[in-house]
N, C-alpha and C positions, 0 to 999 in steps of 0.2 A: 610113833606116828603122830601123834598129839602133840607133842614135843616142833616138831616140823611145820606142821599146820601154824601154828604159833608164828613163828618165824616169817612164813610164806605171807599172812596177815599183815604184821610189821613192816615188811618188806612194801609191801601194795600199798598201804596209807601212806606210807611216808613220800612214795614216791606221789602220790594223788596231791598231797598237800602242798609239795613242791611246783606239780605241773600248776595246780587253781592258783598259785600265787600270794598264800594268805601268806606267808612268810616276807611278803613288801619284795619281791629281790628283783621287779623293773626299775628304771633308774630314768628320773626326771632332770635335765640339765638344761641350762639356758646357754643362750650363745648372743651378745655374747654373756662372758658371766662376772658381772658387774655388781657392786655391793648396791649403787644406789644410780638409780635412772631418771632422767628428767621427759617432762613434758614435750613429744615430738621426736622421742627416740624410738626405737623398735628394736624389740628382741625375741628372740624365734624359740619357743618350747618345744623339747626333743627328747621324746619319750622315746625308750629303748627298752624294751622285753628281753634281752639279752637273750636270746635262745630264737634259731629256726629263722625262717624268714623277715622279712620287715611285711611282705603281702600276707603271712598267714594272720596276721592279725587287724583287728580294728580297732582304733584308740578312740579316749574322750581325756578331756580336762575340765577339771575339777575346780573352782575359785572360792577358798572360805567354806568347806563342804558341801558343795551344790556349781551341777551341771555349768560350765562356761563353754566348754566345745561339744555337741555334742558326735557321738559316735559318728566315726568316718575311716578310711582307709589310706590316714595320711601320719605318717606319725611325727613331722614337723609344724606347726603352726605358727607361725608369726605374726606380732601385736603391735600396731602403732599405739605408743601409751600417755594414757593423760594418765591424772594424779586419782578418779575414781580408779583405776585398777590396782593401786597396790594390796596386798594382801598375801595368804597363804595358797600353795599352787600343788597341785597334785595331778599325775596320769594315771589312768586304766587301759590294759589291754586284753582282750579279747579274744579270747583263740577262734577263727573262724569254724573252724571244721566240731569244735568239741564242744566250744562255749565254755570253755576253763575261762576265769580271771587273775589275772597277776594287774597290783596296786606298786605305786611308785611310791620314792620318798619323799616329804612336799619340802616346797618349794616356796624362801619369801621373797617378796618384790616387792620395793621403795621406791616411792616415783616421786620426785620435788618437781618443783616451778623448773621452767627452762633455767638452764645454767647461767652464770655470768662470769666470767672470765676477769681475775685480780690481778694488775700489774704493780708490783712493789720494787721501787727503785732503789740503790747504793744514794749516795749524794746528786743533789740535782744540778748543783752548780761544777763544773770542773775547769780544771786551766786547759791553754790550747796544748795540746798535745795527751792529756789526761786521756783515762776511761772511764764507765763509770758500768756496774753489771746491773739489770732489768731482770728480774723473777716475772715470769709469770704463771697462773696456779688455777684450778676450778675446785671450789674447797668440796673436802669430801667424799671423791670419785676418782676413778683411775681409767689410764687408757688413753689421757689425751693424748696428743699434738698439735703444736702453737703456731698460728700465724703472727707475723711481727709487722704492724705497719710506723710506718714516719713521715711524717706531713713537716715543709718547710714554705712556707708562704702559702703559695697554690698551686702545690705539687703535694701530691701523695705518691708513698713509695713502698710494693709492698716486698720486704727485707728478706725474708725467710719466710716459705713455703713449709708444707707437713713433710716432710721426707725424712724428718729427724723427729725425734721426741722435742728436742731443744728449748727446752723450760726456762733455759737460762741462758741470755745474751749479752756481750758486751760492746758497747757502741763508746765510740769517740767524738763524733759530731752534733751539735745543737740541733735540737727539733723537736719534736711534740712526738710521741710515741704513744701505741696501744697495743693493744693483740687480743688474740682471741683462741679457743680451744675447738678444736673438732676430732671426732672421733667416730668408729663405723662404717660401715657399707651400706647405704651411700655415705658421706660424713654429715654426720649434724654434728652444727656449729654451735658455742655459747654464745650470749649476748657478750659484745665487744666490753672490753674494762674502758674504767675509766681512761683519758690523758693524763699524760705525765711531758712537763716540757723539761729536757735536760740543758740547761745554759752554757754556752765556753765563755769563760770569762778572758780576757785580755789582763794578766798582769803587770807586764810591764807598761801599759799606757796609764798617767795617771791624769786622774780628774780632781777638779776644787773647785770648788763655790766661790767664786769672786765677786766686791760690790764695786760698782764701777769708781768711785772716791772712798777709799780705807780710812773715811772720818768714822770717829770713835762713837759717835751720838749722831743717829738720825731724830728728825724731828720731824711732828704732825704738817704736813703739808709739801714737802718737799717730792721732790722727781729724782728717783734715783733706778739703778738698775743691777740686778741681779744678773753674774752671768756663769753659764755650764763651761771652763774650760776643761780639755782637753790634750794631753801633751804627750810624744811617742807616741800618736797613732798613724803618723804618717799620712798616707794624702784618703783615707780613707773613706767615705762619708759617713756621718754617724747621725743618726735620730735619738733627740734628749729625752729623756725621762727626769720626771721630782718627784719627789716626795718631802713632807713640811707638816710640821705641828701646826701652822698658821690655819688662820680660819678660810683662807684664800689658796687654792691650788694653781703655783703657775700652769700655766701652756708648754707642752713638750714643745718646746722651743728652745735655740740657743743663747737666749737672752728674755727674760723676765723685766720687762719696762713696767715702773710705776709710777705711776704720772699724779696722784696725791697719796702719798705715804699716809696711813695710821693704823692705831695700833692695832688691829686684823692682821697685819701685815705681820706683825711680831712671831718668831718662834724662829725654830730649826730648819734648815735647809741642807737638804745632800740631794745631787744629781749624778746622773751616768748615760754614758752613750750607747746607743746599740746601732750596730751596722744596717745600712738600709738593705745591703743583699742577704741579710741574713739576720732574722728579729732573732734570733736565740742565741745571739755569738754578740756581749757586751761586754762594757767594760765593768768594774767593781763600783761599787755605789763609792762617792767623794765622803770626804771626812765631814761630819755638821758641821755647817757656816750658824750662827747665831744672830738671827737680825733681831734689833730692838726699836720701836719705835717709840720717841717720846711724846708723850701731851700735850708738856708743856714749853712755849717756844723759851727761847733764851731772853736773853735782857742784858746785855752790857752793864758796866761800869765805867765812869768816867771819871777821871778826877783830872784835874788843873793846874798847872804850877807855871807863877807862884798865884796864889791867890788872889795879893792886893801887888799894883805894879806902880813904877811910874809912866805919865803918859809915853807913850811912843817904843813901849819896851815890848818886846816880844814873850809870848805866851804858848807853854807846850802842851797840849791834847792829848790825855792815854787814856784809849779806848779796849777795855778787859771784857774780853769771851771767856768761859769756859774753853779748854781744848783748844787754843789760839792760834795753834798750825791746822788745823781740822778745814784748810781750803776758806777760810773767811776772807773776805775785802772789807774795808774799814771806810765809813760814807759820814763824812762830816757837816754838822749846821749851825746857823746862829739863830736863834731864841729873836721872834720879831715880834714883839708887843702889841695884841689890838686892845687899847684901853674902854673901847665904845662896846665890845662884847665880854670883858674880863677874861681873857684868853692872847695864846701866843700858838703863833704858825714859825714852820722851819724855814731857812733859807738855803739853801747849800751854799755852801762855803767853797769858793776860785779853786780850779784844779783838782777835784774827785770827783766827777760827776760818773765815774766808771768806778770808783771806791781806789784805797789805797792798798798795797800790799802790806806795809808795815801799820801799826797798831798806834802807830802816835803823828799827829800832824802841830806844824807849826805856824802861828798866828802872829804876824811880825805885822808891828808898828802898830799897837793896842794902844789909843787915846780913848776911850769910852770905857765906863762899865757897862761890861756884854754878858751875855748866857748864851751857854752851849751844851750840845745832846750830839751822841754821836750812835749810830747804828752800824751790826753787819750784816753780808748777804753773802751767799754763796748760789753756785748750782748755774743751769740755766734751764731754763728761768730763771730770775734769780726769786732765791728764800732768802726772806729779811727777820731781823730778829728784830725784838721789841724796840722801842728810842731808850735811850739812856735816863735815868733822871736826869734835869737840866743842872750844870754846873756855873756859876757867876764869875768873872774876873772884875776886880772894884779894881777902881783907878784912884789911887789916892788923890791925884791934882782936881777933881772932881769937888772934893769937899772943901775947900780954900774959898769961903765966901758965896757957896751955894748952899741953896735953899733946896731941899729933897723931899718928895712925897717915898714911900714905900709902899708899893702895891702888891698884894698877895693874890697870885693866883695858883686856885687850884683846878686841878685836872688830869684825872688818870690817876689819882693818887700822885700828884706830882705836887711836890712846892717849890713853889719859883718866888723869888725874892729881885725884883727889876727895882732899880731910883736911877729917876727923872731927874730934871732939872722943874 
C-alpha cells in the first residue's frame, strides 16, 4: 500500500512541474529570424506554449530580465527597432484558468545602424562587346534581394526588380550603376551603395597626341598647338578628355592652342575620346606625347666665305640653327654703322624679306668691307631667334693706299670690328 502511494506522489509532481513550466518547454521565436537587424526593420515575437489553446493562455515578454510587454492575450508581438532594443528576449505564459507558468528560451537581438548596401565590380573598363559581373552584398545579414539601377546621361534605369535573390549581375553596356537590398513585409530597404561607372572602351579606334609642326625643340615664346587625333572612329562624335604632368590642364577640347609657350607647358600629354551619346563608351587613353619647352631662345651661327675677297667678287652667307629642317626661314642683314652713338643697326638685305628656305644666301659683287648677322623665324606669328654675331668680309683693294680708322663696338656681347676709309 505504501509502496503505491509512493508512486501515485511521483506521478502528481511530475506531471505539476511540467504543466507550471519550470522545465522552460514554451518556445520563443522571431519571425523573421535573422542573425542581425537594422534600424527601421521590424520583427514579430511568437511565444508558443506548445500545448492547448493559443486563447487559454496570457503572455508577456521579458527584455534583459525585466517586464517589456506586459501581460496580454496576444501571443504575437511585433517591434519596429532602433538600436536601444537589442538585447536578451524572453516569454511567459500563463495559464488562464489555473495560473500555471511555463518560461520560454531567450532570445538575442542585434540591431545595427540602417544597412548600406556594397557594390563590388569585375573590371571597370571592358571592350565593346565584353561583360563585366557587379556583386552586390549587405555585409553581415541574410535575406536580402537586390535592386540594380543604371543611369546613362539623364536617364536612370531600374534593371532588375526583387523577384529573384540576384546578388550577382552581369552587364555589357557603359553606365554608372548601383543597387540596393531589401528585405521583409513590407520591404525595408538599405541605403543605396556607392556608384560604380563601367566604361566600353573602343579598341580598334586609335588615338595620338599630335603637335601641330614635329619640330624637335620648342622654345619660350612660340604659338604652337597640341592636338587629340582620332582615327577608325568613323563619323562618330566624340568629346576630348587630357590628362598631363604640366602645370597647365588643357580644355577637353580637340585641339589645345598655345599662344605663348613656357616651361608650365612642359611635361606629358595622353588624350581620349568619349562619345557625346554615351560619356561611358570611350576610346583608350593615346600613348604620352612629351612636350618640352625651352628657356632659352636659339642664336644662329654664321660664318662667311671667303673672308678677305677681291673687289666685285661674290660672297656666301651660312646661317647654322640647331635642328636646321625644324620649319626655320633664314632673314639676312648688313651691319649699318652709326659712329655718332657707337652702335650699328640692321639692314635687310634685297630679296628675304619673307626669309629664305635654304640656310645660305649669296652676296654678289662685294666692293666694300661689310658685316653681316643673319637670324631665323618660324611659326605664325613668326618666332625669331636671336641675331647672329656679326660676321666682316674685308676687301683687300681697300688697303692699296688707304688710310683706316678701326672702330670697336660692342653690344650685346657682340664684337664688331668695321674700317673706314
Amino acid at each position: 500500500m505504501g509502496q503505491m502511494l509512493f508512486f501515485l506522489l511521483e506521478f502528481i509532481l511530475l506531471n505539476t512541474l511540467s504543466y507550471c513550466g519550470h522545465a522552460q518547454d514554451a518556445v520563443l521565436r522571431l519571425e523573421p529570424n535573422w542573425s542581425t537587424f537594422f534600424t527601421g526593420e521590424s520583427v514579430t515575437f511568437i511565444c508558443d506554449m506548445t500545448e492547448g489553446k493559443d486563447t487559454d493562455w496570457e503572455y508577456t515578454i521579458n527584455k534583459d530580465d525585466r517586464e517589456f510587454v506586459p501581460y496580454n492575450t496576444h501571443k504575437d508581438y511585433t517591434l519596429t527597432l532602433s538600436t536601444g532594443y537589442s538585447g536578451k528576449y524572453q516569454c511567459t505564459g500563463r495559464h488562464k484558468s489555473s495560473g500555471f507558468i511555463k518560461n520560454s528560451n531567450i532570445v538575442s537581438l542585434t540591431i545595427s545602424d540602417k544597412a548600406k548596401a556594397t557594390l563590388t565590380p569585375g573590371p571597370t573598363t571592358i571592350p565593346v562587346g565584353g561583360s563585366v559581373t557587379l556583386t552586390c552584398s549587405v555585409e553581415g545579414s541574410a535575406g536580402w534581394k537586390y535592386d540594380w539601377y543604371r543611369s546613362s546621361g539623364s536617364s536612370h534605369t531600374l534593371l532588375v526588380r526583387d523577384g529573384a535573390i540576384n546578388k550577382v549581375i552581369s552587364v555589357s553596356q557603359g553606365g554608372i550603376y548601383w543597387c540596393r537590398g531589401g528585405r521583409g513585409k513590407p520591404v525595408f530597404y538599405s541605403y543605396p551603395s556607392h556608384d560604380v561607372s563601367i566604361e566600353i572602351t573602343f579598341s580598334n579606334v586609335r588615338v595620338s597626341v599630335t603637335l601641330q609642326h614635329s619640330w624637335p625643340q620648342i622654345f619660350t615664346g612660340e604659338r604652337i598647338t597640341v592636338r587629340c587625333e582620332i582615327q577608325g572612329g568613323g563619323d562618330t562624335e566624340w568629346e576630348y578628355e587630357w590628362r598631363t604632368t604640366s602645370s597647365v590642364k588643357p580644355p577637353n577640347q580637340h585641339e589645345y592652342r598655345i599662344y605663348y609657350a613656357s616651361s608650365s607647358h612642359s611635361g606629358n600629354y595622353e588624350c581620349r575620346g568619349r562619345k557625346k551619346s554615351s560619356q561611358q563608351s570611350s576610346t583608350k587613353w593615346s600613348d604620352s606625347f612629351n612636350l618640352t619647352v625651352y628657356d632659352n631662345k636659339p642664336q644662329p651661327v654664321l660664318t662667311v666665305s671667303p673672308s678677305w675677297l677681291s673687289p666685285g667678287a661674290s660672297v656666301t652667307l651660312n646661317c647654322e640653327v640647331e635642328h636646321p629642317s625644324a620649319g626655320w626661314r633664314f632673314y639676312w642683314y648688313k651691319t649699318v654703322p652709326d659712329l655718332s652713338h657707337n652702335y650699328y643697326s640692321y639692314e635687310l638685305l634685297p630679296g628675304n624679306s619673307s626669309g629664305t628656305e635654304q640656310d645660305s644666301y649669296i652676296v654678289h659683287g662685294q666692293t666694300h668691307t661689310a658685316g653681316y648677322v643673319c637670324r631665323a623665324g618660324r611659326g605664325d606669328p613668326v618666332f625669331y631667334t636671336y641675331y647672329s654675331h656679326s660676321k666682316f668680309v674685308w676687301s683687300g683693294g681697300e688697303f692699296t693706299g688707304l688710310s683706316f680708322a678701326l672702330f670697336l663696338f660692342v653690344n650685346f656681347h657682340m664684337l664688331t670690328f668695321y674700317i673706314c676709309r
